[in-house]
VOGU-3710 file (C-alpha; in Angstrom, 3 decimals, decimal comma):
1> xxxxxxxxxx> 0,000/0,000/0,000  1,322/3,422/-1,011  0,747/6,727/1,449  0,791/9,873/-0,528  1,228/13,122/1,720  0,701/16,304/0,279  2,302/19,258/2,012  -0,018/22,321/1,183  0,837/26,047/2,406  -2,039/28,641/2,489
11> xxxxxxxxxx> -1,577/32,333/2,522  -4,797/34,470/2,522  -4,802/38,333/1,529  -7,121/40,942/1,463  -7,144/43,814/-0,436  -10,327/46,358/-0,725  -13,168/43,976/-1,143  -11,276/41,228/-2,777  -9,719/38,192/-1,253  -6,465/35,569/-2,447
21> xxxxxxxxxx> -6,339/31,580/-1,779  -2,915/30,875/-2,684  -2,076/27,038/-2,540  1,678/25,810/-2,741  1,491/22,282/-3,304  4,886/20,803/-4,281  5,920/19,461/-7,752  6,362/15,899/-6,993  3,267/15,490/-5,508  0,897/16,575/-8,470
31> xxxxxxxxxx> 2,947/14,427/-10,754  0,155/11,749/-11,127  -1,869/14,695/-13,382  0,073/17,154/-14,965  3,953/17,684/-16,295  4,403/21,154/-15,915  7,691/22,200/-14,301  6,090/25,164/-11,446  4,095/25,130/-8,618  0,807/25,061/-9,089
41> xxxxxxxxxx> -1,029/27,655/-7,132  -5,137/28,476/-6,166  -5,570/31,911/-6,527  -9,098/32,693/-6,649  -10,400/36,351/-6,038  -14,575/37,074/-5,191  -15,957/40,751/-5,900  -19,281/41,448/-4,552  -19,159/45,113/-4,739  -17,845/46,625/-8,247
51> xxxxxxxxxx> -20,413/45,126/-10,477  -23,970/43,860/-10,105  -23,250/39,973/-9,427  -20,840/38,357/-7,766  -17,550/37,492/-9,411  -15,631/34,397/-8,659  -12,015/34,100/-11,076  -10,081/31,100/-11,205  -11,888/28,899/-9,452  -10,148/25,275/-9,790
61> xxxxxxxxxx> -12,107/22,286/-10,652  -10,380/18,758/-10,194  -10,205/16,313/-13,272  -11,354/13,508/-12,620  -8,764/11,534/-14,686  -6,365/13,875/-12,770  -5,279/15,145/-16,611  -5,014/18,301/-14,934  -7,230/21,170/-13,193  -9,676/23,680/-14,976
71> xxxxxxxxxx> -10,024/26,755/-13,727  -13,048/29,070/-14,075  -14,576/32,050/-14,005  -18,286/32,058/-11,954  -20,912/34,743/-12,359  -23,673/35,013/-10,220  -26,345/36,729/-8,954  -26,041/37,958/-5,228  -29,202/36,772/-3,877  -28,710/33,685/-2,129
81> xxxxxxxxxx> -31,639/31,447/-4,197  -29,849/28,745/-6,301  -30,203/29,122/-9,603  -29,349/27,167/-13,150  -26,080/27,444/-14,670  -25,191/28,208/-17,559  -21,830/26,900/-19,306  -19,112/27,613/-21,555  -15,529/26,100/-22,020  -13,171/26,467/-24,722
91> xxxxxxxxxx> -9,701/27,642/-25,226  -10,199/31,126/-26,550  -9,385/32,706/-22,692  -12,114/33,122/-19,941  -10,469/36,709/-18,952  -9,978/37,804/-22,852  -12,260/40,361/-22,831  -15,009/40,595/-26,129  -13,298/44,127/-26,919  -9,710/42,879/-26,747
101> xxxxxxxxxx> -10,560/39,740/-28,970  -12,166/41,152/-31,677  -12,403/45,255/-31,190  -14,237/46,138/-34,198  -17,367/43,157/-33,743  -17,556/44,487/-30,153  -18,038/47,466/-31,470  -21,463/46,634/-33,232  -22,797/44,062/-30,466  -26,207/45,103/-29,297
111> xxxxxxxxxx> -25,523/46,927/-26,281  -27,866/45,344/-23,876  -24,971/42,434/-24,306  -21,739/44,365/-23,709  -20,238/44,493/-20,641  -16,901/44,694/-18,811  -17,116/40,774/-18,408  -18,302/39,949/-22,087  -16,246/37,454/-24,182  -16,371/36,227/-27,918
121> xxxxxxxxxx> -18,896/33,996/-28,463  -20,216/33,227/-24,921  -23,213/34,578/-23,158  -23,290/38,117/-21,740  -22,934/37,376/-17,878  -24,367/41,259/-17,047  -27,937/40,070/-18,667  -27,901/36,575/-17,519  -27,523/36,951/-13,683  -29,690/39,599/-14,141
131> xxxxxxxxxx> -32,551/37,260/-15,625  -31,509/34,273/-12,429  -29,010/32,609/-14,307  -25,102/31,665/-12,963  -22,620/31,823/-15,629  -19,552/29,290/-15,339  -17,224/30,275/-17,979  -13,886/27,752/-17,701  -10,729/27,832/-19,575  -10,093/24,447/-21,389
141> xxxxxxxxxx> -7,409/22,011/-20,165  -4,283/23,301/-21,205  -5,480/27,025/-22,066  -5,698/30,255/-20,407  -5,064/29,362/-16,529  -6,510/25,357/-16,888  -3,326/23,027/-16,210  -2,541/20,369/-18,659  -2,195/19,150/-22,332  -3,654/21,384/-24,751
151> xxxxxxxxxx> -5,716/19,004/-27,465  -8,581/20,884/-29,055  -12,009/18,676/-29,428  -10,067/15,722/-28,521  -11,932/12,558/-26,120  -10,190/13,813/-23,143  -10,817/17,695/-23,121  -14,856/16,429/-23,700  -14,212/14,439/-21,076  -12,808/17,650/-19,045
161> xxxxxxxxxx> -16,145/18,993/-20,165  -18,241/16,304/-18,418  -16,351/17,259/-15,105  -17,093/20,920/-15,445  -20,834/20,261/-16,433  -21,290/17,761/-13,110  -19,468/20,307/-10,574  -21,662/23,425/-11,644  -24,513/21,308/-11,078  -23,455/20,313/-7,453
171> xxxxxxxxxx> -22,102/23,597/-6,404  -24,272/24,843/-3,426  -25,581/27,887/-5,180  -26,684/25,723/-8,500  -30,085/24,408/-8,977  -28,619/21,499/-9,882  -29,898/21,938/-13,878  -27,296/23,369/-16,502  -27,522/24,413/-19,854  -25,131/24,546/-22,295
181> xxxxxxxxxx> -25,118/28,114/-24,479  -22,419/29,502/-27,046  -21,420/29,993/-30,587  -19,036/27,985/-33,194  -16,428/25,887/-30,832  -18,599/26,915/-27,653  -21,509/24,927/-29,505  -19,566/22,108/-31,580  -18,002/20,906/-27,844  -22,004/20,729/-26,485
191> xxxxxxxxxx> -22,795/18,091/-29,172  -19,923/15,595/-27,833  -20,252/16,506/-23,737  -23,769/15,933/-24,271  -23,429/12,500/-25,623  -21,891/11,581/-22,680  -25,239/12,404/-20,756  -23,530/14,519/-17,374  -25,592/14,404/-14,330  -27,468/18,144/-14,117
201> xxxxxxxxxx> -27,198/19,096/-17,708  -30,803/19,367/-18,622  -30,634/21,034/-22,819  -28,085/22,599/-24,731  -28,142/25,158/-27,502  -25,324/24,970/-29,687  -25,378/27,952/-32,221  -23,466/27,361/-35,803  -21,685/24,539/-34,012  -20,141/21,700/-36,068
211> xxxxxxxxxx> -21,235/18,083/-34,919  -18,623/16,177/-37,118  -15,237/16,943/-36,955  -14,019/15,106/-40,381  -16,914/15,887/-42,433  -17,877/19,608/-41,231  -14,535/21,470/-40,521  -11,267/19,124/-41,166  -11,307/17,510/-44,412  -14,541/18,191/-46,852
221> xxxxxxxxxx> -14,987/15,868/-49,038  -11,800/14,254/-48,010  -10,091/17,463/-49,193  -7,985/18,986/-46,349  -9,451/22,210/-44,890  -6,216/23,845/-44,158  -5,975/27,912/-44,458  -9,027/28,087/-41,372  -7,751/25,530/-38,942  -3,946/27,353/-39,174
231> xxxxxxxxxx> -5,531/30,663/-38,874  -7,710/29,459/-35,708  -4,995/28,014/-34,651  -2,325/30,501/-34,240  -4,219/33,487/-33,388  -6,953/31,946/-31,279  -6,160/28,765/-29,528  -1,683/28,494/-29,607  -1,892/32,610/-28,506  -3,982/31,626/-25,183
241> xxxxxxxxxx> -1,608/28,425/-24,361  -1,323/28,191/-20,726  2,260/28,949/-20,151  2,658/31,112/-22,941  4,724/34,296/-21,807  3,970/37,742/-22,526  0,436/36,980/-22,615  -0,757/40,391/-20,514  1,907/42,605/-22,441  -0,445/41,715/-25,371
251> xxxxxxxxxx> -3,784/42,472/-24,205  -4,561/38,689/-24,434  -5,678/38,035/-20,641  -3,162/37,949/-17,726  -0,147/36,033/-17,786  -0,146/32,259/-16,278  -0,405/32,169/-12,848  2,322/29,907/-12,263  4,220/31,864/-14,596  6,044/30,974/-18,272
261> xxxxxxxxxx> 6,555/27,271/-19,244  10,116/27,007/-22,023  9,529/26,684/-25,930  10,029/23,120/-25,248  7,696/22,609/-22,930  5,254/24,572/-24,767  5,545/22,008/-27,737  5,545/18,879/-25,692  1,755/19,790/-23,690  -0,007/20,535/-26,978
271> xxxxxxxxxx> -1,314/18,952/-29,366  -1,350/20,671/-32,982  -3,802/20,258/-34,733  -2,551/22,223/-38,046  0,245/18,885/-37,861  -2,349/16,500/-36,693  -5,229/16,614/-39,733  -2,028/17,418/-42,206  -0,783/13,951/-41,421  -4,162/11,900/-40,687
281> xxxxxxxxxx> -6,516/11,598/-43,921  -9,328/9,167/-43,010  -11,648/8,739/-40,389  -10,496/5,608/-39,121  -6,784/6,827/-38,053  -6,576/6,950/-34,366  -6,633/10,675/-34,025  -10,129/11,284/-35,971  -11,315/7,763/-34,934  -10,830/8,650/-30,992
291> xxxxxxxxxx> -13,185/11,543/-31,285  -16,057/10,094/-32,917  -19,361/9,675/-30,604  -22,403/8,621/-31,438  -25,355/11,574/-31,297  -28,457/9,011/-30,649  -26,630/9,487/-27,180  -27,980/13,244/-26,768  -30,924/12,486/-24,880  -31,765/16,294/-23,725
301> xxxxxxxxxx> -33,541/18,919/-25,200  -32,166/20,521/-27,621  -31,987/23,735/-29,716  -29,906/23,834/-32,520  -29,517/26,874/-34,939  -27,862/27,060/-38,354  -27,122/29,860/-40,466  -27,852/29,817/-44,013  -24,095/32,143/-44,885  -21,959/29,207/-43,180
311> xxxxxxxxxx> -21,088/27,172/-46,228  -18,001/26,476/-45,370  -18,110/25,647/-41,517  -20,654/25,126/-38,990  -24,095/25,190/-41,413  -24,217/20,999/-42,044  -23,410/20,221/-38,296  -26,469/21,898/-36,829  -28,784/20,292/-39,685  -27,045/16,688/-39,072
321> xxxxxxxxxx> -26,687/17,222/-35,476  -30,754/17,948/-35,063  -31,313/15,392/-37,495  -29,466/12,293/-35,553  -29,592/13,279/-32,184  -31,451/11,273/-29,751  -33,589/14,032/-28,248  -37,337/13,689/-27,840  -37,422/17,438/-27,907  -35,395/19,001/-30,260
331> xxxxxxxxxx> -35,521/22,133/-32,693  -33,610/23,696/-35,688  -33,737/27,097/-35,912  -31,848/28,936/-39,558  -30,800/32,395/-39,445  -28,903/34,746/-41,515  -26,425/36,694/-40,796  -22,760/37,368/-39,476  -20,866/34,407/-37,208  -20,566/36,882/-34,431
341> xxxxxxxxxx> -23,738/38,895/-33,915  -27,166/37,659/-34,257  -26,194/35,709/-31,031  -26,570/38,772/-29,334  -29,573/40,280/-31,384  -32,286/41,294/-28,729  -34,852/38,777/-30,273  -32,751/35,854/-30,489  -31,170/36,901/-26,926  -35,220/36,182/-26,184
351> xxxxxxxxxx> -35,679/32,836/-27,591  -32,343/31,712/-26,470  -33,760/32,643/-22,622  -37,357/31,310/-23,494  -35,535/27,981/-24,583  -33,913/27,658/-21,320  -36,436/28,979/-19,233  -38,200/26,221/-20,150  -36,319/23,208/-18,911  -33,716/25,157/-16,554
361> xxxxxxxxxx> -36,687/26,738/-14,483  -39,887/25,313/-15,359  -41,110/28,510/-17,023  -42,715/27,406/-20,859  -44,174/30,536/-22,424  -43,568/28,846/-26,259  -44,509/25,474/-25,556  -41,258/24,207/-26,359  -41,064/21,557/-22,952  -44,599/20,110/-24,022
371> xxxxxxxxxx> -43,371/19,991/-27,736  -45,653/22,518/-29,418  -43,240/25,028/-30,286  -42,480/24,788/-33,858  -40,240/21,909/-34,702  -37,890/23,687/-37,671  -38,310/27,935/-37,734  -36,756/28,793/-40,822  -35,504/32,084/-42,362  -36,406/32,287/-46,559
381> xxxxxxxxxx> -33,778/34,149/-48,406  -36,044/35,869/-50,800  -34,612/38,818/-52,549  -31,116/40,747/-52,629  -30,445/42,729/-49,976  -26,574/42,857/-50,030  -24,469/41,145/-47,860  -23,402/42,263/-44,739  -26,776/44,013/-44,256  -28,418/42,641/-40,812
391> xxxxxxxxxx> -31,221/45,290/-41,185  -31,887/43,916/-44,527  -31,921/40,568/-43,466  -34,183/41,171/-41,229  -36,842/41,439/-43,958  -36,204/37,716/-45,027  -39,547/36,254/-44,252  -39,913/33,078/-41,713  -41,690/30,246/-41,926  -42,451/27,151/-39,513
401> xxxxxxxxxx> -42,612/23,367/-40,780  -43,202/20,087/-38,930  -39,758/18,330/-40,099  -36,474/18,088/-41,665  -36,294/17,748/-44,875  -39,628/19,321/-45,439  -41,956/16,486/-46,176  -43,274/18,019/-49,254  -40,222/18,460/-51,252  -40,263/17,922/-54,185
411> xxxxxxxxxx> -36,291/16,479/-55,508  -35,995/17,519/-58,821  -33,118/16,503/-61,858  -31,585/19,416/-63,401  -29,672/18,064/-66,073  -26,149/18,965/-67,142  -25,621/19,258/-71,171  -22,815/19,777/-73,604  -23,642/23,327/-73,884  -23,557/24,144/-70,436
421> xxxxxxxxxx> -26,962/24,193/-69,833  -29,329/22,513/-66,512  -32,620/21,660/-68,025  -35,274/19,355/-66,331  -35,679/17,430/-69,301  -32,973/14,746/-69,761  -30,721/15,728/-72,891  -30,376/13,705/-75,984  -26,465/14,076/-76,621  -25,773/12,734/-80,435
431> xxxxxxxxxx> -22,425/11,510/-79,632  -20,273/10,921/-76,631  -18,420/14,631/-75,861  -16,600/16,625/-73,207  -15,700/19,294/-71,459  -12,007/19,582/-70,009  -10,889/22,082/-67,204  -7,293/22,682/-65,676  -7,082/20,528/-62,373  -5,460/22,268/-59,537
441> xxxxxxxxxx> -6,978/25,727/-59,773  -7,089/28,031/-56,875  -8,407/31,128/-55,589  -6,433/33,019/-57,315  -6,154/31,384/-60,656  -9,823/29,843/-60,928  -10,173/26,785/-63,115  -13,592/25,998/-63,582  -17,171/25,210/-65,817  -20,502/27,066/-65,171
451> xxxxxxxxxx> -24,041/25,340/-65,802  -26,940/27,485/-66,062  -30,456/27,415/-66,208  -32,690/28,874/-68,330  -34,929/32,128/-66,574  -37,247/30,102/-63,731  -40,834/30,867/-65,574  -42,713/30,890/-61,773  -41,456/31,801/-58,646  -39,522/28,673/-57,003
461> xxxxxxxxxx> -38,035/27,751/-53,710  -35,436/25,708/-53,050  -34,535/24,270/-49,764  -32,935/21,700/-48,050  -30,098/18,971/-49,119  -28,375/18,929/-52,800  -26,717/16,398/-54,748  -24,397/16,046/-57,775  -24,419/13,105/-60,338  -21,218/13,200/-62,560
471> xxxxxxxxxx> -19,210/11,496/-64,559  -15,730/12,665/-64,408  -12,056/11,736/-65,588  -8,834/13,152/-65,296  -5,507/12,974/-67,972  -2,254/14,167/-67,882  -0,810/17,607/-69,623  1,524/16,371/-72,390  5,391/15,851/-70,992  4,050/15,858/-67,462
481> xxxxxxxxxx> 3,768/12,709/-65,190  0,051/11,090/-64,802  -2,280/12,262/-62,474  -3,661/10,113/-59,762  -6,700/11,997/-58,381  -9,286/14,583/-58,978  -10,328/17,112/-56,368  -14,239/18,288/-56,973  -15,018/21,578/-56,001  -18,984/22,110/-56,390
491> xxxxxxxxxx> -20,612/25,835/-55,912  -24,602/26,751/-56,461  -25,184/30,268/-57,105  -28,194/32,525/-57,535  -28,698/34,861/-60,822  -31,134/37,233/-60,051  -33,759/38,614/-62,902  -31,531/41,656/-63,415  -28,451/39,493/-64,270  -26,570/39,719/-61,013
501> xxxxxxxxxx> -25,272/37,461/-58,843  -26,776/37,585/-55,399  -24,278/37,619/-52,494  -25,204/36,589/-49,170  -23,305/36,726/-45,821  -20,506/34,735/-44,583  -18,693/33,827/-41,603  -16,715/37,100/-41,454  -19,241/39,475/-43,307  -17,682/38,342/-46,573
511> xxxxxxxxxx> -20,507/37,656/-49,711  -20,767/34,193/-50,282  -22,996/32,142/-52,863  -25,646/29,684/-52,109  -23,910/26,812/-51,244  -21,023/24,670/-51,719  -20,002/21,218/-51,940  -16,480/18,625/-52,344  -14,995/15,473/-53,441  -12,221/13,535/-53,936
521> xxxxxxxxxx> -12,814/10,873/-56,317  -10,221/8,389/-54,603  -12,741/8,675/-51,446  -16,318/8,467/-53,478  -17,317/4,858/-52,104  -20,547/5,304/-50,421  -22,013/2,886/-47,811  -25,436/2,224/-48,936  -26,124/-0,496/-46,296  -25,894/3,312/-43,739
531> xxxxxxxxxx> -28,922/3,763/-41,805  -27,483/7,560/-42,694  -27,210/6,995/-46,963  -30,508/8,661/-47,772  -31,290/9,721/-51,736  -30,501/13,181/-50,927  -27,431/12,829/-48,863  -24,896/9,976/-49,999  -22,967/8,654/-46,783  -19,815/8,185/-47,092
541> xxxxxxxxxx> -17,476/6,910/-44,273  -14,009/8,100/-45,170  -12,434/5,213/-43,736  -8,800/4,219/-45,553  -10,338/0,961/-46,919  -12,662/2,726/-49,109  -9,883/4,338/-51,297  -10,749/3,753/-54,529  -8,215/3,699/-57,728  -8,270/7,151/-60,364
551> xxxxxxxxxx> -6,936/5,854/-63,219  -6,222/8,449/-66,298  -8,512/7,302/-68,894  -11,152/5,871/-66,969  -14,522/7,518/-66,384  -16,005/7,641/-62,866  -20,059/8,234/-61,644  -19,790/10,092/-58,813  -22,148/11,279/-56,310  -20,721/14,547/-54,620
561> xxxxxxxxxx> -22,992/16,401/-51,300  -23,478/19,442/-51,577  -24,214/21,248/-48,325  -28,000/22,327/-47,309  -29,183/25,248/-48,981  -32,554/27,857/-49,025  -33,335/30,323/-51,586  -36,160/32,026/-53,164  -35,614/32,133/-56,986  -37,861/34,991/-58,392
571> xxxxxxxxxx> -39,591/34,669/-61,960  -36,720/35,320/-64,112  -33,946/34,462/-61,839  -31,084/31,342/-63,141  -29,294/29,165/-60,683  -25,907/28,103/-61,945  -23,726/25,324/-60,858  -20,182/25,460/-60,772  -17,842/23,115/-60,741  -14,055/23,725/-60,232
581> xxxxxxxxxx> -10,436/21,960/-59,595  -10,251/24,163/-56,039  -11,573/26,954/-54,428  -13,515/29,585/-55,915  -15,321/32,833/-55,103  -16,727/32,407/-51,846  -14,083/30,515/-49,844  -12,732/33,488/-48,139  -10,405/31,606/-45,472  -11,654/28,474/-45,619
591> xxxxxxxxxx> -9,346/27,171/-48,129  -7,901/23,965/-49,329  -4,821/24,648/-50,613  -2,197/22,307/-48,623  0,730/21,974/-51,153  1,040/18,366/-49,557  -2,892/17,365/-49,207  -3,154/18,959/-52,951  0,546/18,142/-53,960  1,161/18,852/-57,935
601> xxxxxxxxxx> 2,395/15,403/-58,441  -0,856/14,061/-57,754  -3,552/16,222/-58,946  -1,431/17,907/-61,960  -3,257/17,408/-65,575  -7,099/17,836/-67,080  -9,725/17,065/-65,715  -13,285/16,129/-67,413  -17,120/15,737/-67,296  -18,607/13,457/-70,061
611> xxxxxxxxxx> -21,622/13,329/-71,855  -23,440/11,324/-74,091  -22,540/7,757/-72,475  -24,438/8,795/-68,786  -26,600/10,910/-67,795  -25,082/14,140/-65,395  -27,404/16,177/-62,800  -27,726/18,189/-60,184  -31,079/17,294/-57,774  -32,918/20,802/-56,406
621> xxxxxxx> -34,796/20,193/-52,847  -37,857/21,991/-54,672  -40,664/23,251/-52,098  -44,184/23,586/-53,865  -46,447/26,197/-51,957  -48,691/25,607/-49,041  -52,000/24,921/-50,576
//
């Protein structure tokens, strides 16, 4: 039997009205959790008096698989009722402030959600103790002031999660019920914690939040995703490493409590996840295999809310995510919009609080605990109102339906023909033809074909889930090597009746077109025996056994997803699809242009779509009117 004995030294201050804990506990004796050199300290400070709840910073929550210790910040209101809790955690820096992260979105934030204590992307603790709700905002393992190995939306920082859900809900000034509440990696985290079911949480509402890691942010279409995930990754996750010196000098939060770990050490407690999904391609690997989950395990209520502008990130996790998870009560919500600010509008602000009310307190004013609040609320991008334009969005109409994908759709072929046409009557090609494209294009040196359709005689809508049917080849330039892939690059865009493109709003405020949609041909095997491989949605698994041959010469039918879309095509108006050898208008920074994922030896040459010996097409979720 083995004695442990910790030696622990306390030294208590006061200054004004706020108080220090400071815990020595000597290296050797924290071994069993952590490999960080200094001593690891508990200095947690409590203002009652300054602001209008009570503030609680760096408070330190165990691990359970003693991985390390997660501190947090607490927010609450000073009456001494207990009250639900509502929780974020992510690595972006629970003392950043909103207006040091991002200056300019701060800026524009409704006001009724700014405050001294505001931070990207998580809620407004000001308003929410004011309404009777805690706010427990923690630093993820390895981040900010949380000890241990950084590893982004790994198993073990969900796991860190779980712990932080189950100790808000037994803290003696909880209710013991906790919702989950956030945007983009504050919601894609609630999907996997959720799954594994913590004791008190009681619904979660992840906002644009990706539910699968390979298929929605890493590698689309098996095509690496890499310009985002290094541009996340060295300004918002690497820049908040716990450890990381010169952290306060920056305006980036104070500086480690337990002050700077080496360059070295640095390196060896994180995990980097620009190297990681550079070097790992399928979904079986260990490293994308060991943070799959299964989503028939989200059991509680659930609110999930997708906007229409994120093509690129985000927008097929909240439809797949509401789709799959195991909730008797769930919702989809669509907006419009920039990433950062409809969060904060004053009417969503209200349905986010109605949500909870409803299963954090017992108060349902919209029906949504009995399961009469609309199941899918939908925004209908009818019109051009510029992008970037959130009073003009705010004309969109809305619309309520009973399920997703509407019931009453209607899929529809538009066919692809030699003269770059889509027509809903299957062409009659008189002899087998071509048309032949650069492979390897880029942003900045577009290679790509346009197929358009004639002027829509009625007003149309189209909504929900696309698919392309192709049949594509690839052949070398002459005096180069052979190619041995082909990278499919899909876009759907909106002509309007005057002859201009309509924009809509991305991620950043950028325009964007309707949709997009990937492939690479070496990955198109899809698993039809999938309870998941529906009509309208091929499933493909991405594991390394399905890697197909690409052989120049040879002609392949492929099936290629295109990502959810909604838009109101007026009388007159064309839609056009595009398909490319990389990215095209639209991509902004979500790029795929790894020089090793998309080396030149292996995608170098032509590439092709045939006609005349199959039949290529584009299926349109079409939604007749409500009779």
């Amino acid at each position: 039997m083995v004695f442990i004995i910790l030696l622990i030294f306390l030294r208590i201050e006061k200054s004004g009205d706020w108080f220090s804990f400071e815990f020595f506990i000597p290296n050797d004796c924290i071994a069993i959790f952590t490999k960080m050199p200094n001593q690891i300290k508990d200095i947690a400070t409590r203002d009652e008096t300054s602001v209008s709840y009570i503030f609680e910073q760096n408070v330190t929550i165990e691990l359970k698989d003693n991985s390390g210790l997660v501190r947090c910040n607490v927010y609450r209101p000073k009456n001494s009722e207990k009250v639900p809790v509502l929780v974020t955690y992510g690595p972006y820096g629970k003392d950043i402030s909103y207006e040091a992260f991002h200056p300019q979105s701060f800026s524009e934030v409704n006001p009724e959600q700014r405050s001294e204590h505001s931070a990207w992307e998580t809620p407004d603790p000001k308003f929410w103790t004011s309404n009777g709700y805690a706010v427990v905002r923690a630093d993820e393992r390895g981040t900010g002031q949380s000890v241990g190995k950084l590893d982004t939306m790994s198993r073990g920082t969900s796991e860190a999660f779980f712990d932080v859900v189950e100790w808000a809900a037994e803290q003696p000034w909880s209710s013991g019920k906790v919702g989950l509440l956030g945007i983009s990696y504050f919601a894609g985290s609630q999907w996997r914690v959720a799954a594994r079911q913590p004791k008190g949480l009681s619904c979660i509402v992840p906002w644009e939040g990706m539910s699968d890691y390979y298929r929605d942010r890493c590698r689309h279409g098996g095509i690496l995703s890499n310009k985002f995930i290094k541009f996340w990754w060295d300004r918002q996750v690497v820049s908040n490493q716990y450890g990381l010196s010169g952290r306060a000098a920056r305006n980036w939060g104070p500086d480690t409590i337990e002050g700077d770990l080496s360059a070295d050490e640095l390196v060896q407690n994180r995990q980097d996840q620009t190297v990681d999904n550079l070097e790992n391609q399928f979904r079986d690997d260990p490293y994308y295999a060991s943070k799959e989950y299964s989503m028939s395990d989200i059991k509680v209520p659930l609110l999930s809310v997708a906007n229409w502008g994120g093509i690129l990130l985000h927008l097929r996790g909240n439809v797949e995510g509401y789709t799959h998870a195991g909730s008797d009560l769930k919702y989809l919500r669509f907006i419009t919009g920039r990433h950062d600010l409809p969060f904060y509008y004053k009417e969503e602000v209200e349905l986010q609080r109605s949500f909870l009310d409803a299963f954090l307190k017992g108060d349902d004013r919209a029906g949504w605990a009995n399961g009469t609040a609309p199941k899918v609320d939908m925004v209908l991008r009818k019109g051009n109102v510029g992008h970037n334009n959130a009073e003009g969005e705010r004309t969109f109409p809305r619309r309520q339906e009973t399920e997703w994908p509407i019931a009453r759709t209607q899929y529809t072929k538009y066919f692809l023909t030699s003269q770059k046409e889509l027509v809903t009557s299957a062409p009659t090609e008189s002899r087998s033809t071509k048309i032949s494209y650069e492979a390897l294009g880029n942003l900045d040196d577009p290679q790509l074909v346009q197929f358009t359709t004639p002027p829509f005689e009625t007003e149309t809508e189209i909504t929900g889930h696309l698919v392309a049917h192709l049949n594509v080849s690839m052949s070398a330039n002459a005096g180069a090597p052979s190619p041995q892939d082909i990278d499919l690059f899909l876009t759907m865009r909106y002509i309007s009746p005057s002859g201009e493109e309509v924009f809509y709003t991305g991620t950043a405020g950028d325009p964007v077109p309707l949709c997009k949609g990937w492939l690479r041909v070496s990955m198109r095997q899809v698993d039809h025996e999938s309870p998941r491989d529906r009509s309208w949605l091929p499933h493909r698994n991405y594991y390394s056994t399905d890697v197909r041959p690409v052989i120049p010469g040879e002609v392949y039918a492929v099936d290629v997803e295109i990502w959810p879309t909604n838009v109101i095509v007026e009388k007159g108006g064309k839609i056009v699809l595009e398909v490319s050898s990389g990215d095209t208008q639209g991509s902004g920074i979500f790029q795929h242009n790894s020089p090793v994922d998309r080396s030149t030896e292996r995608f170098q040459g032509k590439n092709h779509i045939h006609f005349g010996i199959a039949e290529n097409y584009v299926t349109l979720p079409v939604i007749p009117p409500v009779e």
